[in-house]
mmCIF file of the N, C-alpha and C atoms, coordinates in Angstrom:
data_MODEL
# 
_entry.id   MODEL 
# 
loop_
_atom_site.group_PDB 
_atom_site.id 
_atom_site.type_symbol 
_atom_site.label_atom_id 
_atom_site.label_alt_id 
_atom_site.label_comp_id 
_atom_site.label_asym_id 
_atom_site.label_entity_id 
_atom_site.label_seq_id 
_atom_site.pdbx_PDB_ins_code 
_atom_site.Cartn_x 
_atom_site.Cartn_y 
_atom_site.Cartn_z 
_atom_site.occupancy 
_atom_site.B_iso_or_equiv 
_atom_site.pdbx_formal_charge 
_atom_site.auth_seq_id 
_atom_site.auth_comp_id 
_atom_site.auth_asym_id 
_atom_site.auth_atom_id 
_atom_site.pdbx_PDB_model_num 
ATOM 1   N N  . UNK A 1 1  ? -11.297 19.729  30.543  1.00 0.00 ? 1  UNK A N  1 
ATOM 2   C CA . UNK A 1 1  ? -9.920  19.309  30.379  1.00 0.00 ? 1  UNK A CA 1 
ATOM 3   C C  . UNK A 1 1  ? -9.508  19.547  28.933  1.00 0.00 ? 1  UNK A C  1 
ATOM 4   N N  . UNK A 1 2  ? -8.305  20.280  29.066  1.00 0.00 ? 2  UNK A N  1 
ATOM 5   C CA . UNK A 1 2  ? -7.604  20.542  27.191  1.00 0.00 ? 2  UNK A CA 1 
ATOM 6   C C  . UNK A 1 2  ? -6.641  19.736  26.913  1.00 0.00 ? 2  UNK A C  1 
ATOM 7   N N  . UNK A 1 3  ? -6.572  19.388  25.716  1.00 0.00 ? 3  UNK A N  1 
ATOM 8   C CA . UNK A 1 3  ? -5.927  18.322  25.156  1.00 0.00 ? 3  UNK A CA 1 
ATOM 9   C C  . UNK A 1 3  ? -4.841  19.137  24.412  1.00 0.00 ? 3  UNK A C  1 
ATOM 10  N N  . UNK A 1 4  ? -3.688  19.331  24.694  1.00 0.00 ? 4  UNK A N  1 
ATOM 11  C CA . UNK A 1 4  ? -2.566  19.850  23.846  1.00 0.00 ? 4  UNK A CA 1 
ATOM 12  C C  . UNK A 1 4  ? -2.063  19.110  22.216  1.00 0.00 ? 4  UNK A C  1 
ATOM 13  N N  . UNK A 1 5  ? -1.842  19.634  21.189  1.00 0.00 ? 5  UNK A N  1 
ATOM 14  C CA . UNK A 1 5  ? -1.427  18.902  20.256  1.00 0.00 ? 5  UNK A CA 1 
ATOM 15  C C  . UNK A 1 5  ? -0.394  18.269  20.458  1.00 0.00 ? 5  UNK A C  1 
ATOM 16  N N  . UNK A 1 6  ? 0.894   18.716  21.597  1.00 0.00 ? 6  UNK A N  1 
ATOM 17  C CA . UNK A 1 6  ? 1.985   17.784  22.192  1.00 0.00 ? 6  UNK A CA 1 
ATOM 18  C C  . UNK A 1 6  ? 1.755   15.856  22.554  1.00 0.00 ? 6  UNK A C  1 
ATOM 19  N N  . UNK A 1 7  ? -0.070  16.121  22.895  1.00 0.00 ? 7  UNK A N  1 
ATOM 20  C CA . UNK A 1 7  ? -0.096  14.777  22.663  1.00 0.00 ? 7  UNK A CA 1 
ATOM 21  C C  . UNK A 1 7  ? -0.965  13.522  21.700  1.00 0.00 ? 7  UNK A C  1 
ATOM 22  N N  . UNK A 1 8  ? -0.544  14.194  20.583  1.00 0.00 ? 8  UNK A N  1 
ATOM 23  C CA . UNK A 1 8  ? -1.049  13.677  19.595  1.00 0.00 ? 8  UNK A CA 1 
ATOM 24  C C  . UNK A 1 8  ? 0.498   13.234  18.622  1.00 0.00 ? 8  UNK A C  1 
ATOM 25  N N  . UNK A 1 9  ? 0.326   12.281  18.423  1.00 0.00 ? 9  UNK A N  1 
ATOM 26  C CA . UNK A 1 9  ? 1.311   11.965  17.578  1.00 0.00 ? 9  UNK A CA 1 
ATOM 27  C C  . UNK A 1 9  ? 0.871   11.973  16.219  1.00 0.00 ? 9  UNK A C  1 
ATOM 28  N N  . UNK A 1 10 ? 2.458   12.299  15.538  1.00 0.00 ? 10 UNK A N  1 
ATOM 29  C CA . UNK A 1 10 ? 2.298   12.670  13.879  1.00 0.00 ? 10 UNK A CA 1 
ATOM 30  C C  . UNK A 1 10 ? 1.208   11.482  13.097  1.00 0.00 ? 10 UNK A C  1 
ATOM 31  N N  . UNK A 1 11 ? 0.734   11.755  12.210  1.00 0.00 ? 11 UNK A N  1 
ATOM 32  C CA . UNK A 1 11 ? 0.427   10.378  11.103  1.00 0.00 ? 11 UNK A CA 1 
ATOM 33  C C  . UNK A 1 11 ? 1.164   10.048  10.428  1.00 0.00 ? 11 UNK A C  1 
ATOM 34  N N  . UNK A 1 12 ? 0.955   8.994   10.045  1.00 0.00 ? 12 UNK A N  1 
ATOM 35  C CA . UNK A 1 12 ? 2.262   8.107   9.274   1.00 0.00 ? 12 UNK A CA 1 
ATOM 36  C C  . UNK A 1 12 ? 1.420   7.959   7.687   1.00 0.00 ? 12 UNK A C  1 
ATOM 37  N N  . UNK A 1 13 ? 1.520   8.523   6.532   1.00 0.00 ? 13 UNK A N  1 
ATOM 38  C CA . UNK A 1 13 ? 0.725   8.349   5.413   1.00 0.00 ? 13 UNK A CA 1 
ATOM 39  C C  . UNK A 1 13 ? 0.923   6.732   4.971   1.00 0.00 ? 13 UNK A C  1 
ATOM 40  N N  . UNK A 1 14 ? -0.269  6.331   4.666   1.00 0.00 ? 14 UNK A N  1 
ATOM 41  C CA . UNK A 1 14 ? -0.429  5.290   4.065   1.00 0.00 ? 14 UNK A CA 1 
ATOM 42  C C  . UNK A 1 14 ? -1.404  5.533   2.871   1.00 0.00 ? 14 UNK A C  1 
ATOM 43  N N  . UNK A 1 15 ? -1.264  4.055   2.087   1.00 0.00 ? 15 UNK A N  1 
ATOM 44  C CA . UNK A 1 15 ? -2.447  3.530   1.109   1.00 0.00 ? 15 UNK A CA 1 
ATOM 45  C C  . UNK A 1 15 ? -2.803  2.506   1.334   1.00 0.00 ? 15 UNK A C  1 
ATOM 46  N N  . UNK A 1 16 ? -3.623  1.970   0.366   1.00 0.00 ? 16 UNK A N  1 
ATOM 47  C CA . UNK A 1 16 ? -4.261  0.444   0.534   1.00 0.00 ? 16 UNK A CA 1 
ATOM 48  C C  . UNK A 1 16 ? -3.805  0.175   -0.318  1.00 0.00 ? 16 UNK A C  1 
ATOM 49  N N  . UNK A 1 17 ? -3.403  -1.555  -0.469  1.00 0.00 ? 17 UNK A N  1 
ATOM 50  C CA . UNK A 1 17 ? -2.329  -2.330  -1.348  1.00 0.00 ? 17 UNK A CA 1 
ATOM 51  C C  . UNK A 1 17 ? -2.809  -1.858  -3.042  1.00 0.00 ? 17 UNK A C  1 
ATOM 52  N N  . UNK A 1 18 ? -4.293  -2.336  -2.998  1.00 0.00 ? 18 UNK A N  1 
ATOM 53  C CA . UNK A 1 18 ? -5.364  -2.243  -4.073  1.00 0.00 ? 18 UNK A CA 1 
ATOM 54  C C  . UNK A 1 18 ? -5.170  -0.898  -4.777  1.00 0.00 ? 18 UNK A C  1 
ATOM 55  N N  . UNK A 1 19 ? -5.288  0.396   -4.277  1.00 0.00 ? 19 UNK A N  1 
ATOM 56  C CA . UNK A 1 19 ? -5.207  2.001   -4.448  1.00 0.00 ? 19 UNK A CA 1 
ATOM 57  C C  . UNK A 1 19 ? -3.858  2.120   -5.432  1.00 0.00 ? 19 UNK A C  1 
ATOM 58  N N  . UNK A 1 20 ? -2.399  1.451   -4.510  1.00 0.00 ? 20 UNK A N  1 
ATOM 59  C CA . UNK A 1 20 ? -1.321  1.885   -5.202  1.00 0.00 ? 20 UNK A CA 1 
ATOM 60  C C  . UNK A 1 20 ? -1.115  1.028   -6.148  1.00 0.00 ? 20 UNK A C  1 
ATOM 61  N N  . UNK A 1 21 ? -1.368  -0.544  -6.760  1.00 0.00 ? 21 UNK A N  1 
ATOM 62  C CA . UNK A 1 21 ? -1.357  -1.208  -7.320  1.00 0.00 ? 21 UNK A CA 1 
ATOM 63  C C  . UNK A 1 21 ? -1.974  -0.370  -8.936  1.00 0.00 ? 21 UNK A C  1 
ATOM 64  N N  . UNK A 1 22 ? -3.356  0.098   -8.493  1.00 0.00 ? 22 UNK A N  1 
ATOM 65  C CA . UNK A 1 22 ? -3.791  1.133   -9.580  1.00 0.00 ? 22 UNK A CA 1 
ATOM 66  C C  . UNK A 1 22 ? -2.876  2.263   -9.873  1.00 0.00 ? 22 UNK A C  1 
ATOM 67  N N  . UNK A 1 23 ? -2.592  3.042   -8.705  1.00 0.00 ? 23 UNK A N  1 
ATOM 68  C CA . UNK A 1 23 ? -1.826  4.102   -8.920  1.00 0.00 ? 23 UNK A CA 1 
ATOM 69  C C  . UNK A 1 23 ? -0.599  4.031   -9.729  1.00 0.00 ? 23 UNK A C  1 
ATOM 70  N N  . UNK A 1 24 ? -0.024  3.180   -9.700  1.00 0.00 ? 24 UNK A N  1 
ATOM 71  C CA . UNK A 1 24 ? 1.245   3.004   -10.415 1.00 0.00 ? 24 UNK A CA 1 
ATOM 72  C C  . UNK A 1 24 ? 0.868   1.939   -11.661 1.00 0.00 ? 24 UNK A C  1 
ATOM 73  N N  . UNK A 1 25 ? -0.414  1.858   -12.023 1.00 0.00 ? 25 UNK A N  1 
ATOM 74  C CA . UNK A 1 25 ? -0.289  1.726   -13.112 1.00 0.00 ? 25 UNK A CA 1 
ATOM 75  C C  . UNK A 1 25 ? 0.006   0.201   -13.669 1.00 0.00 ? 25 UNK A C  1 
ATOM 76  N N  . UNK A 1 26 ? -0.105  -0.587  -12.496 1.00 0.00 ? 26 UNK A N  1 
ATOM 77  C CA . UNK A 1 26 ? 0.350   -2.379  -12.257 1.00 0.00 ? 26 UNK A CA 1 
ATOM 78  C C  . UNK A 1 26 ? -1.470  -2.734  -13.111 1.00 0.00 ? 26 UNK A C  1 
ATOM 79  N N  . UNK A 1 27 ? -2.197  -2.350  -12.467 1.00 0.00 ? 27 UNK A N  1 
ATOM 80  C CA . UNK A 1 27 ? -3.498  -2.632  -13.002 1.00 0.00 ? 27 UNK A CA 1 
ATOM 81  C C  . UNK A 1 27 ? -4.360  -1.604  -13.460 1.00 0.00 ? 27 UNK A C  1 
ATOM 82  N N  . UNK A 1 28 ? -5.653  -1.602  -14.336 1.00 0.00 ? 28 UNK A N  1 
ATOM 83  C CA . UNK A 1 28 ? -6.530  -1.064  -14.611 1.00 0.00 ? 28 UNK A CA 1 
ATOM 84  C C  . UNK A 1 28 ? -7.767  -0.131  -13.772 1.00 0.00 ? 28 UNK A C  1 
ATOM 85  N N  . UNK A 1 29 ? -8.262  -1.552  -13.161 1.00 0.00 ? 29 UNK A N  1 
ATOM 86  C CA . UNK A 1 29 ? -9.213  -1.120  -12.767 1.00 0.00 ? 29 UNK A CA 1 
ATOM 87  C C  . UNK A 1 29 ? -8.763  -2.038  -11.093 1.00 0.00 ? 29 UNK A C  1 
ATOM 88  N N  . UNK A 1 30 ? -10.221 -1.595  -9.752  1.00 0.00 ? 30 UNK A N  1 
ATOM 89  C CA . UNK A 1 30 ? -10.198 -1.752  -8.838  1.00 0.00 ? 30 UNK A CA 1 
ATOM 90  C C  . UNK A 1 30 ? -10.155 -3.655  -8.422  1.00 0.00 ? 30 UNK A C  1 
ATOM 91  N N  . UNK A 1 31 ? -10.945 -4.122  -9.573  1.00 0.00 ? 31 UNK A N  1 
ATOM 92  C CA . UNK A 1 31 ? -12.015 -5.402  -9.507  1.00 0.00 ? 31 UNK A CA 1 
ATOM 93  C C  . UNK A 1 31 ? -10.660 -5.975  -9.888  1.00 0.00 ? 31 UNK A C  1 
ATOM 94  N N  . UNK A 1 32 ? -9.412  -5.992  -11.054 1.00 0.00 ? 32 UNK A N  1 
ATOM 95  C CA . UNK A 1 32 ? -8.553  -6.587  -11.608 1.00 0.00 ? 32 UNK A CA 1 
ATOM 96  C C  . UNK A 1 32 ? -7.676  -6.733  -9.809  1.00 0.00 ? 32 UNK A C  1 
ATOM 97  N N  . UNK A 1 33 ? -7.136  -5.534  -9.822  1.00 0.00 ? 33 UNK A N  1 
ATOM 98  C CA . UNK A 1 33 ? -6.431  -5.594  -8.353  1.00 0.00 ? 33 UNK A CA 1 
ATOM 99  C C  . UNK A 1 33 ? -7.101  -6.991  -7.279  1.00 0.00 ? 33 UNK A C  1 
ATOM 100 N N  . UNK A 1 34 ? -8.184  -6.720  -7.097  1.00 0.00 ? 34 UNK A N  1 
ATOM 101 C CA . UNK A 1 34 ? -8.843  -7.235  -6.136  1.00 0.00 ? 34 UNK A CA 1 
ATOM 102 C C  . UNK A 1 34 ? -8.106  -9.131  -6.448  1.00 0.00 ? 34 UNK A C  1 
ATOM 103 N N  . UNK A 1 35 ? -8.841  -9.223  -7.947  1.00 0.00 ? 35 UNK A N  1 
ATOM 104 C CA . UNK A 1 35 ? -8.598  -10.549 -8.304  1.00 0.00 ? 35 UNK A CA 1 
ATOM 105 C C  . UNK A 1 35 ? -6.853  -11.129 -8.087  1.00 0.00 ? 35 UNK A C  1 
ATOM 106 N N  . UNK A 1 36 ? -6.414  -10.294 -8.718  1.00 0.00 ? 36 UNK A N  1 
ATOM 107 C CA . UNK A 1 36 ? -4.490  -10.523 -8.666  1.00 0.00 ? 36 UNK A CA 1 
ATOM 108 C C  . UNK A 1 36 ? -4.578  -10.423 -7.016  1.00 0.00 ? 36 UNK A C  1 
ATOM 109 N N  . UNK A 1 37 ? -4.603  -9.791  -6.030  1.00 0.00 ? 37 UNK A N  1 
ATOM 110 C CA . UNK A 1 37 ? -4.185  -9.876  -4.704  1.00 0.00 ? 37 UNK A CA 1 
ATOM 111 C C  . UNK A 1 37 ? -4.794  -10.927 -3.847  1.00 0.00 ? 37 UNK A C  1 
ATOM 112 N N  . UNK A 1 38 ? -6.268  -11.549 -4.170  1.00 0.00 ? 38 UNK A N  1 
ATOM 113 C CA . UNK A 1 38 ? -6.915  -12.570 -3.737  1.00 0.00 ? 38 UNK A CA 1 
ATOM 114 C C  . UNK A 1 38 ? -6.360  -13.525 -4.226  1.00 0.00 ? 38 UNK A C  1 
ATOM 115 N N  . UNK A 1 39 ? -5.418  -14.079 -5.036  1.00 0.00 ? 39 UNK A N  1 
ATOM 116 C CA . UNK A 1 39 ? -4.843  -15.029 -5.771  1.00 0.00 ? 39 UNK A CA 1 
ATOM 117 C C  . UNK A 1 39 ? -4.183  -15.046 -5.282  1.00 0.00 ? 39 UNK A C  1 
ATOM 118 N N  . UNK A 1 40 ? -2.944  -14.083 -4.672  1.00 0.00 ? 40 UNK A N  1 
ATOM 119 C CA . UNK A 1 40 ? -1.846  -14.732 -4.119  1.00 0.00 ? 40 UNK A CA 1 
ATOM 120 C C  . UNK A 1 40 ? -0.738  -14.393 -4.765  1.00 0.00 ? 40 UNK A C  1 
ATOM 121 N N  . UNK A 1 41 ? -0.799  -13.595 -5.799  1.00 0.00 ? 41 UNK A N  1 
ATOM 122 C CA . UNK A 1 41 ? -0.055  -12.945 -7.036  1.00 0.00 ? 41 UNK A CA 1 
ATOM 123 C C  . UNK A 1 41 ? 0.653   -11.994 -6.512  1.00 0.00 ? 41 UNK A C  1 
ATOM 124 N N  . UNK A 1 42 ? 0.577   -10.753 -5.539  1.00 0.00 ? 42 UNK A N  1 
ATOM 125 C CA . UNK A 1 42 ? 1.181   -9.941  -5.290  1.00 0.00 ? 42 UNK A CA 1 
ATOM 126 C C  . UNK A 1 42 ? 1.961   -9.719  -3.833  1.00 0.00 ? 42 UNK A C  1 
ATOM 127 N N  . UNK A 1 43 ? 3.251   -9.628  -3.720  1.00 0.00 ? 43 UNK A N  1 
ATOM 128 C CA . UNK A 1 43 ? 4.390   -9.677  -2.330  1.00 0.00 ? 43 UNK A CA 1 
ATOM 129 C C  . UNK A 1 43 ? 3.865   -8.220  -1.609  1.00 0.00 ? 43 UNK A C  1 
ATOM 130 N N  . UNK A 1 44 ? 4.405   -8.256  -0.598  1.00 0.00 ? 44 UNK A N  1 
ATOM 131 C CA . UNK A 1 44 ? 4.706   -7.307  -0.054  1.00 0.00 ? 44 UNK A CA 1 
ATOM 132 C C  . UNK A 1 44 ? 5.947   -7.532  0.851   1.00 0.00 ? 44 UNK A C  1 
ATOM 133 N N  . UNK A 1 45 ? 6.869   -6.829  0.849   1.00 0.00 ? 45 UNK A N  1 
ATOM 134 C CA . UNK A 1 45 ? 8.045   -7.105  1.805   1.00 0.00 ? 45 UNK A CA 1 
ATOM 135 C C  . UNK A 1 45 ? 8.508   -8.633  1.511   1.00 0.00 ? 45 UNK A C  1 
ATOM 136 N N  . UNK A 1 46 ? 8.277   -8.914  0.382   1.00 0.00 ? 46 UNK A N  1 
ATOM 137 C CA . UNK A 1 46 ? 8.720   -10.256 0.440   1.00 0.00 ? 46 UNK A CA 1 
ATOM 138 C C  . UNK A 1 46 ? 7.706   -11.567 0.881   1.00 0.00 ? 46 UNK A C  1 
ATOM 139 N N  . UNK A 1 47 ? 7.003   -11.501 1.142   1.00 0.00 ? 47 UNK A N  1 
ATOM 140 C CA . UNK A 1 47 ? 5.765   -12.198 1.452   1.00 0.00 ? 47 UNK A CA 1 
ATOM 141 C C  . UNK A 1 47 ? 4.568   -12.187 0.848   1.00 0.00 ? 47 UNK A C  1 
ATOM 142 N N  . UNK A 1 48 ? 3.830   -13.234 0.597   1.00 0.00 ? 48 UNK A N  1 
ATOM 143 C CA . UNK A 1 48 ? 2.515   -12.832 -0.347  1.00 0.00 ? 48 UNK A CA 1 
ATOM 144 C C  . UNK A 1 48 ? 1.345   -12.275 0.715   1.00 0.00 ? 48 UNK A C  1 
ATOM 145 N N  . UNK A 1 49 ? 0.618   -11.406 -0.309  1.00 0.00 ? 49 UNK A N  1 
ATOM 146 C CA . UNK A 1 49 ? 0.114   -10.760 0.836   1.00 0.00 ? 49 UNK A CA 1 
ATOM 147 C C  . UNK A 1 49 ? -1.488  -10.877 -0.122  1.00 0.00 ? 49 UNK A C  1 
ATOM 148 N N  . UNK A 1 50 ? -2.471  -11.376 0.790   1.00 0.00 ? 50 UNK A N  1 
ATOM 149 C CA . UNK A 1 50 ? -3.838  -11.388 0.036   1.00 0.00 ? 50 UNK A CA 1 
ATOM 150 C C  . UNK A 1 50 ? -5.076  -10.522 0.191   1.00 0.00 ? 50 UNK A C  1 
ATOM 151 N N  . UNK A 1 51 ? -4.610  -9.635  1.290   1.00 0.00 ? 51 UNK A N  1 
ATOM 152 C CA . UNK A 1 51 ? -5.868  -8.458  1.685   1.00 0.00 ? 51 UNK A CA 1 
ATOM 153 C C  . UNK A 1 51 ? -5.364  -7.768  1.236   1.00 0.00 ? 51 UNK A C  1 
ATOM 154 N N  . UNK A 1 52 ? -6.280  -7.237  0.244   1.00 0.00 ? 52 UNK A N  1 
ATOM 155 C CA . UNK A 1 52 ? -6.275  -5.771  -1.325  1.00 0.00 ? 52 UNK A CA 1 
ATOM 156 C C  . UNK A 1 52 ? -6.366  -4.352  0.047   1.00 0.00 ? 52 UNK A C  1 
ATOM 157 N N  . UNK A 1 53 ? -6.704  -4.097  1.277   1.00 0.00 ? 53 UNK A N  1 
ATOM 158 C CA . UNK A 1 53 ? -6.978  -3.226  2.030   1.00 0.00 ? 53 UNK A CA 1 
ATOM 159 C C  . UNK A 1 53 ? -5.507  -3.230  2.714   1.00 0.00 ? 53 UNK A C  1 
ATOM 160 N N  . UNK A 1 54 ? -4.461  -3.863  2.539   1.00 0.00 ? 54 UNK A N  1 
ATOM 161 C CA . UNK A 1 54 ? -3.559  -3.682  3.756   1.00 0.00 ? 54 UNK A CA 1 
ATOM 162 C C  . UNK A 1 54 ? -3.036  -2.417  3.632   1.00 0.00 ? 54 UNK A C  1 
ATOM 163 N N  . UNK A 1 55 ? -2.651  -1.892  4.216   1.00 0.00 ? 55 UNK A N  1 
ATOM 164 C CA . UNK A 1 55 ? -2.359  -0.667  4.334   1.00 0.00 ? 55 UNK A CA 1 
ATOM 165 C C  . UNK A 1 55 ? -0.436  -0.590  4.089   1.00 0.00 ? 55 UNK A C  1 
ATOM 166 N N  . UNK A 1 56 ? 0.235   0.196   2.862   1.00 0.00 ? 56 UNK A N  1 
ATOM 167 C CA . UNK A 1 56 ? 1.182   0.116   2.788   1.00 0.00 ? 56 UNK A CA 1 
ATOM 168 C C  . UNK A 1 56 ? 1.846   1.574   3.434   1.00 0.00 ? 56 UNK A C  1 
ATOM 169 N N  . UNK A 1 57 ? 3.468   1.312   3.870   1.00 0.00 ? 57 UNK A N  1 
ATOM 170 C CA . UNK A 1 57 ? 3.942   2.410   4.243   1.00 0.00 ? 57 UNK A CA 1 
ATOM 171 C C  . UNK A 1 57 ? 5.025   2.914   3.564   1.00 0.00 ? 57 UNK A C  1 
ATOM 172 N N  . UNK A 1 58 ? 5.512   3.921   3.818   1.00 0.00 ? 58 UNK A N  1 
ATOM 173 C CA . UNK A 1 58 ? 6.812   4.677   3.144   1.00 0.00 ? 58 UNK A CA 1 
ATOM 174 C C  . UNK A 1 58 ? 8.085   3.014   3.433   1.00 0.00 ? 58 UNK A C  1 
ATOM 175 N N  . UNK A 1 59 ? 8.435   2.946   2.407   1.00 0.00 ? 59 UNK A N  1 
ATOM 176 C CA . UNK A 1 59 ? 9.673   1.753   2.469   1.00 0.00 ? 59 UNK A CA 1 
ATOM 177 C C  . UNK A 1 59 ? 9.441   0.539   2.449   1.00 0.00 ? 59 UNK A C  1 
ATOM 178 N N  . UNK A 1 60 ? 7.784   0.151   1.964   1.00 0.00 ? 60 UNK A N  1 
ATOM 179 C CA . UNK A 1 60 ? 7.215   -0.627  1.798   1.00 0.00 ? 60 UNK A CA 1 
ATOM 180 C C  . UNK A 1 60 ? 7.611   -1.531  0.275   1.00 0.00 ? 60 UNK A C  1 
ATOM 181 N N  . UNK A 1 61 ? 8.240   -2.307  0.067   1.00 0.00 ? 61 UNK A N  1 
ATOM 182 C CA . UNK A 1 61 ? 8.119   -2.708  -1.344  1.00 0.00 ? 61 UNK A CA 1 
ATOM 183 C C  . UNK A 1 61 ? 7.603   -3.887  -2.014  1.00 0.00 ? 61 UNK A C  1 
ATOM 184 N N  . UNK A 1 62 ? 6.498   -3.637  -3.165  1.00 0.00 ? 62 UNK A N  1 
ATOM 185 C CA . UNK A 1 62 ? 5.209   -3.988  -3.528  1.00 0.00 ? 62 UNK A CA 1 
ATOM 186 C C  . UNK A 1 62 ? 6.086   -5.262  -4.812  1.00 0.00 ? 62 UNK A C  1 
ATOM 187 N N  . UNK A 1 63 ? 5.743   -6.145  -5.147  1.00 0.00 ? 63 UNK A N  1 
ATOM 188 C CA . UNK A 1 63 ? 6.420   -6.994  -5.958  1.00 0.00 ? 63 UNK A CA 1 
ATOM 189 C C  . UNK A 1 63 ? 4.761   -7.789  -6.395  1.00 0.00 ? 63 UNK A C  1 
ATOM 190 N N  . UNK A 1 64 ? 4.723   -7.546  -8.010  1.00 0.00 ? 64 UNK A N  1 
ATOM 191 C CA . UNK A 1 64 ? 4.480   -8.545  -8.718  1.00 0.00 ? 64 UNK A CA 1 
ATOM 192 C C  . UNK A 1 64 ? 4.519   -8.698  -10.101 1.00 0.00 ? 64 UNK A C  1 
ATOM 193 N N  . UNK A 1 65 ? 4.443   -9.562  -10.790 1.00 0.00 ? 65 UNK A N  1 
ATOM 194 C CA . UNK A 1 65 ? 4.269   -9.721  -11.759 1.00 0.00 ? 65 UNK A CA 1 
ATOM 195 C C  . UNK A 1 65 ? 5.882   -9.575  -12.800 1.00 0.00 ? 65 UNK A C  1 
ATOM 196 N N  . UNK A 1 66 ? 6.999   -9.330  -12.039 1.00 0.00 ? 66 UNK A N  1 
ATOM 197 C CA . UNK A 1 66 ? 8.124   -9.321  -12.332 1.00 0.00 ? 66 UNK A CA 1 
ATOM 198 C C  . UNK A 1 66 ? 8.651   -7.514  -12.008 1.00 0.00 ? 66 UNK A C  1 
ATOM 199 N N  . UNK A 1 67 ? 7.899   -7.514  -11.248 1.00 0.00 ? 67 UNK A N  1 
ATOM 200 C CA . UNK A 1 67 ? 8.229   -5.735  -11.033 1.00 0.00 ? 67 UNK A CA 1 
ATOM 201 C C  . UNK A 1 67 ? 8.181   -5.273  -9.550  1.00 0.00 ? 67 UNK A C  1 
ATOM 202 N N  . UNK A 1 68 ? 8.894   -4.703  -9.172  1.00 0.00 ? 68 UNK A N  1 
ATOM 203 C CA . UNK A 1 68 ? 9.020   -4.253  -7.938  1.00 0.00 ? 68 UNK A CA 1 
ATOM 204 C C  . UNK A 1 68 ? 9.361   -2.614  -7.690  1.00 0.00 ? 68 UNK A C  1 
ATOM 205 N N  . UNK A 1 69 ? 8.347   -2.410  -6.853  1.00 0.00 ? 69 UNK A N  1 
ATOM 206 C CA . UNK A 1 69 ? 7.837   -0.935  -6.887  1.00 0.00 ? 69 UNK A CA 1 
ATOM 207 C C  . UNK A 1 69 ? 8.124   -0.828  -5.089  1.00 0.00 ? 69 UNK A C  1 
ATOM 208 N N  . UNK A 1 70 ? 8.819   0.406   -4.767  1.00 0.00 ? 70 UNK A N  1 
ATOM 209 C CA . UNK A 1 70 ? 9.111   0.735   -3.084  1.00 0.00 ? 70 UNK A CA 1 
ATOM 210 C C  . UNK A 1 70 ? 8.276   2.118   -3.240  1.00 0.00 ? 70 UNK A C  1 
ATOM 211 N N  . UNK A 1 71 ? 7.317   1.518   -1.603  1.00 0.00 ? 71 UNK A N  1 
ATOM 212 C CA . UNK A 1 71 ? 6.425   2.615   -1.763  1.00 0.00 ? 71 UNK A CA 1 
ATOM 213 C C  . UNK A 1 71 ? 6.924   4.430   -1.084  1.00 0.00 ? 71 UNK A C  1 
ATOM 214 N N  . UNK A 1 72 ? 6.387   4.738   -1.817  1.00 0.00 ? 72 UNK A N  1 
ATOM 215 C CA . UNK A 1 72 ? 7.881   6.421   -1.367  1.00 0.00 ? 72 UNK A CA 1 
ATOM 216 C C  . UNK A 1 72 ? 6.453   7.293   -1.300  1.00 0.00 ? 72 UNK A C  1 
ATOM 217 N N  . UNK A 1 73 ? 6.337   8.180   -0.148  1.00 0.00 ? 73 UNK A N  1 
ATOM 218 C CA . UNK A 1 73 ? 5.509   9.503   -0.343  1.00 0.00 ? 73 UNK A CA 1 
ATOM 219 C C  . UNK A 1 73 ? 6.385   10.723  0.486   1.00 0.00 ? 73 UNK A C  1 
ATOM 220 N N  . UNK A 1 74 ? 6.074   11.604  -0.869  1.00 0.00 ? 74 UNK A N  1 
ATOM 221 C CA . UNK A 1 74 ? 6.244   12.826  -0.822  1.00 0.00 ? 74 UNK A CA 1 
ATOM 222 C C  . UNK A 1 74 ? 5.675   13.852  -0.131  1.00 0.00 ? 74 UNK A C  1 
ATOM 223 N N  . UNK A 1 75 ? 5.791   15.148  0.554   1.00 0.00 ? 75 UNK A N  1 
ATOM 224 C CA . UNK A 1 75 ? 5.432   16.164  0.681   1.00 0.00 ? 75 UNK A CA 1 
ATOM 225 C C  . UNK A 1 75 ? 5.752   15.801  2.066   1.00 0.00 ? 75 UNK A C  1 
ATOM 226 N N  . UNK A 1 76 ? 4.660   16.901  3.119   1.00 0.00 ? 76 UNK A N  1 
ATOM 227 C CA . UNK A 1 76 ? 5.128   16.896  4.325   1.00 0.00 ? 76 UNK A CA 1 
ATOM 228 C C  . UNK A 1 76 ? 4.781   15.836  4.769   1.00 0.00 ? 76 UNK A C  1 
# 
């Protein structure tokens, strides 16, 4: 039996809360992230959010520390 790519649906790009928190430069290192998001320190959508793994999406917006960052990816 063949499986057509018709039924596979697109991926939706994501990150992990922890990844873009670094990426943009909010924190240093992995271990700092970890600590600020286990605390309770960092929103997501408006809500505190405490798993450093959640997975963020395009229109996602990341809030802490007096800064608010909407998560945007580029390319295809």
């Amino acid at each position: 039996m063949e499986h057509s790519n018709e039924d596979q649906q697109p991926t939706t790009p994501t990150i992990h809360l922890d990844q873009f928190l670094k990426l943009m430069g909010l924190m240093r290192t992995g271990g700092q992230a970890k600590v600020v998001i286990q605390a309770g320190e960092v929103m997501v959508n408006g809500e505190v959010e405490t798993r450093r793994r959640r997975q963020l999406r395009d229109g996602d917006c990341v809030s802490w520390n007096g800064e608010e960052i909407v998560v945007e990816f580029n390319g295809e």
